[in-house]
C-alpha positions in Angstrom: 3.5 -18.2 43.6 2.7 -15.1 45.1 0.7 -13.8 47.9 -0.8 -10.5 49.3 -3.5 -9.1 51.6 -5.4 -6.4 49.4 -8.4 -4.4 51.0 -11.3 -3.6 49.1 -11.8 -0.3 47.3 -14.5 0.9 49.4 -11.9 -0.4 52.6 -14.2 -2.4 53.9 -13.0 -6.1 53.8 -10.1 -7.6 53.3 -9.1 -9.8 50.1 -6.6 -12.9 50.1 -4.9 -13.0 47.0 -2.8 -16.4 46.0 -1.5 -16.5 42.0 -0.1 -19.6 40.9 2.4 -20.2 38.9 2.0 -23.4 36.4 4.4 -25.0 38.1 2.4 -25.1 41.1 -0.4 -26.1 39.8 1.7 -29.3 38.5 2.4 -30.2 41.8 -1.6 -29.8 42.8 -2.4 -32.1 40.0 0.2 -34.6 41.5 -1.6 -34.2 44.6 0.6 -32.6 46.4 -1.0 -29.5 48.0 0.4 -26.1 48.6 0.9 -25.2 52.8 2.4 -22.4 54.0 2.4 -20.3 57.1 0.3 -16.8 56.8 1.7 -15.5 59.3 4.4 -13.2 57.4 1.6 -11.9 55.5 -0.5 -10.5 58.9 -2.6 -13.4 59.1 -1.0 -14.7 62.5 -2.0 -18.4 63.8 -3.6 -18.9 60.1 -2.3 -21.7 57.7 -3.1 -21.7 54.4 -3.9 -25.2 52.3 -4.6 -24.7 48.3 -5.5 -28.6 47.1 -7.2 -29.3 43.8 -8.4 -32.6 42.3 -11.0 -33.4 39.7 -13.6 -34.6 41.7 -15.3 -33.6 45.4 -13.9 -37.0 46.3 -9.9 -35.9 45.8 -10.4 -32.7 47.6 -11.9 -34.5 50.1 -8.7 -37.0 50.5 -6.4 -34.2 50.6 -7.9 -32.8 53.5 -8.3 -35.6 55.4 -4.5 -35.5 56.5 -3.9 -32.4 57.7 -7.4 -31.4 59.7 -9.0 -31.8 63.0 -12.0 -33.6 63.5 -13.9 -30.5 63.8 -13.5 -29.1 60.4 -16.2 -28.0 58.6 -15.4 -27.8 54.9 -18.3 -25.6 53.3 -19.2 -26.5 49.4 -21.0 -24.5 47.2 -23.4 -23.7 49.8 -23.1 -26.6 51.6 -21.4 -27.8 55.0 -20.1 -31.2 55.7 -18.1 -32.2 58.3 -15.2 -34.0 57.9 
């Protein structure tokens, strides 16, 4: 996997790049998501989660776990709270 922090070219946001390797993306299908702290990256107090599933409802499942009460998870648009 790698990761970098990338700014536009007319500098005015910032872009999160993550590439996966297929190896990781083995492990998502497993249902084991990918966590890791972004704070080496100059993202400091930020976590990163990367799940996947084949339906709404499996990305839904992996989250539960590992959030507050107050997350909202936006989809396509949309906001739920879970």
């Amino acid at each position: 996997m790698i990761k970098a922090i990338a700014e536009t070219k007319d500098k005015r946001r910032k872009v999160l790049i993550i590439g996966l390797e297929r190896a990781n993306w083995r492990e998502l299908a497993k249902g084991r998501p990918i966590h890791f702290n972004a704070d080496v990256m100059g993202l400091p107090g930020l976590d990163v989660l990367i799940i996947g599933g084949n339906t709404h409802e499996d990305l839904v499942a992996q989250l539960g776990p590992g959030i507050g009460p107050e997350t909202v998870v936006h989809d396509d648009g949309k906001q739920e709270r879970h």
